[in-house]
C-alpha positions as CSV (number, residue, x, y, z in Angstrom):
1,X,105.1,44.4,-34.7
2,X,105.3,42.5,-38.0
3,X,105.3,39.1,-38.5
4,X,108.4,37.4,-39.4
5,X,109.0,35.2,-42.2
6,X,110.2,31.5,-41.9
7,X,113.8,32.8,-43.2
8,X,113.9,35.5,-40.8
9,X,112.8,33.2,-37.9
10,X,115.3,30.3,-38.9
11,X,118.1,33.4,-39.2
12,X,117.0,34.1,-35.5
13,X,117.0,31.2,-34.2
14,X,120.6,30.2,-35.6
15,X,121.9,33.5,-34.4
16,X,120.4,33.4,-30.6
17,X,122.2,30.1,-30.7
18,X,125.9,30.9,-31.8
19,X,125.7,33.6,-29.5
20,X,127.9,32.8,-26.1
21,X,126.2,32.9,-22.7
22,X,126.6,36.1,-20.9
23,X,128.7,36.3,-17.9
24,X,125.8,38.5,-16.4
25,X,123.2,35.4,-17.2
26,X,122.3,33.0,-13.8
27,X,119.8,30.9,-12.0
28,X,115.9,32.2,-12.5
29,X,112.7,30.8,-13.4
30,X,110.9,31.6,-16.5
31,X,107.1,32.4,-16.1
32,X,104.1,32.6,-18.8
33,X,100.1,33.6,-17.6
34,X,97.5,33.8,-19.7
35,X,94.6,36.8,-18.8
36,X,91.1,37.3,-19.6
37,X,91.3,33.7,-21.6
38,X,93.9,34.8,-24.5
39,X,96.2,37.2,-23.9
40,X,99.8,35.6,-23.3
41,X,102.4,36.8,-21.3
42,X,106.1,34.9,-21.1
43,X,108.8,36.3,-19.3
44,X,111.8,35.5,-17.0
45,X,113.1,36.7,-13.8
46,X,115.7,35.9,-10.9
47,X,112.6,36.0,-8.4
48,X,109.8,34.6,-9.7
49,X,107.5,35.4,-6.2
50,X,108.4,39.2,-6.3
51,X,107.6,39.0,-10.3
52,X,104.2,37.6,-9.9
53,X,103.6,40.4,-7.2
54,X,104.7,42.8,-9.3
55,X,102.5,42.0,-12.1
56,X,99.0,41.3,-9.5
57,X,99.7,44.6,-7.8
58,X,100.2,47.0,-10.3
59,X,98.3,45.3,-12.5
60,X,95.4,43.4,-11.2
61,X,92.8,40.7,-13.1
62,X,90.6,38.5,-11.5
63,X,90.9,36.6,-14.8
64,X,94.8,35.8,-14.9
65,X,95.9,32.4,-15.0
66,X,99.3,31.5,-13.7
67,X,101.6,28.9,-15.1
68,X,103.9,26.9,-13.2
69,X,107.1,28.9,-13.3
70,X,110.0,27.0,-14.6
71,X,113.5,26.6,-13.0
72,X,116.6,27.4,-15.1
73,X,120.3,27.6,-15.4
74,X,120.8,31.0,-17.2
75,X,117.2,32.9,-17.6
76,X,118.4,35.1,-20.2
77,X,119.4,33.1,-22.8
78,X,116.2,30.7,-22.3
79,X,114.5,34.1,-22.1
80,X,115.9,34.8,-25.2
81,X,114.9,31.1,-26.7
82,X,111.5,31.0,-25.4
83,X,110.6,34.1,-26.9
84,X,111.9,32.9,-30.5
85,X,110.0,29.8,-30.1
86,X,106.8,32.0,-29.4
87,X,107.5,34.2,-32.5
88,X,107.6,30.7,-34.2
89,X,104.0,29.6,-32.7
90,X,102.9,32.6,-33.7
91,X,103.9,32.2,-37.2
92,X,102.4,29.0,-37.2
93,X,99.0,29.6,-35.9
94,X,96.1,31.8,-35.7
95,X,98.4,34.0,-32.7
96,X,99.3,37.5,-33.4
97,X,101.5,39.7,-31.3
98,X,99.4,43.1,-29.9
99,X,101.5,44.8,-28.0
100,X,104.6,44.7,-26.1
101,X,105.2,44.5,-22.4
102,X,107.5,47.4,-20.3
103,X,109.4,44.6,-20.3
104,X,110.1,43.9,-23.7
105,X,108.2,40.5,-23.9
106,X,105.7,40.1,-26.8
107,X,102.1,40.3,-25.9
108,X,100.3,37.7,-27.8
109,X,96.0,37.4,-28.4
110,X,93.7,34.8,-30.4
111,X,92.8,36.3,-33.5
112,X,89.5,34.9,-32.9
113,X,89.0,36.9,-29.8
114,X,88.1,40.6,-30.0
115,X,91.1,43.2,-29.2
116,X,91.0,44.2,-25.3
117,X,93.0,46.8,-23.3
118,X,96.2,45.4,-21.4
119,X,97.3,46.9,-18.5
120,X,101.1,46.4,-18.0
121,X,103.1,47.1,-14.8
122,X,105.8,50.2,-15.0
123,X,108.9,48.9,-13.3
C-alpha cells in the first residue's frame, strides 16, 4: 500500500465526513493492540470480548498488548475515522503500513524495526 499524500489525505478526510451515517452503523467498541512491540492493529467490532478471542485463538502471541477497547455510537463510521487518522500518523512519522488484515484494517510497523511475519485470523 502506498503512502498517501497530504492532498489525498485532506480529500479523505473531507469525504469520510460529508458522507451520512449508515442506517446499518450501531453501538460497538473500537479496539487497537500492538504485537511483538510494533506492529499495530486498529479495528472495530459490535463484540469486543468475542473479537479479542477471535484474534488470541486463531492467532496467538505471547507478545500482544491489548488496549482498552473504546465504547461508541456508530463503530463504522469511527472505524472509518480512526483508520484515516492512522493513515495521517503514518504520514507524519517514521510508521509504514505492511500489510493488511482479513479484515481490511491497515497493518502498521516501526521502520526502525526489522520486517516480521503476521499472522492474521481468517474469519
Amino acid at each position: 500500500m502506498a503512502r498517501r499524500s497530504r492532498r489525498e489525505l485532506r480529500a479523505l478526510y473531507a469525504f469520510r465526513r460529508s458522507r451520512p451515517t449508515s442506517r446499518a452503523d450501531g453501538p460497538g467498541y473500537l479496539y487497537a493492540y500492538v504485537d511483538r512491540g510494533h506492529l499495530w492493529k486498529i479495528g472495530m467490532s459490535n463484540d469486543f470480548t468475542r473479537r479479542k478471542g477471535d484474534w488470541d485463538r486463531q492467532c496467538p502471541s505471547i507478545d500482544r498488548i491489548w488496549m482498552p477497547p473504546v465504547a461508541v455510537t456508530r463503530r463504522r463510521r469511527a472505524g472509518e475515522f480512526a483508520h484515516v487518522h492512522l493513515d495521517i500518523l503514518v504520514h507524519l512519522s517514521r510508521l509504514r503500513v505492511v500489510g493488511t488484515s482479513p479484515f481490511g484494517d491497515p497493518v502498521l510497523q516501526q521502520t526502525s524495526y526489522p520486517m516480521s511475519s503476521m499472522c492474521a485470523p481468517s474469519l
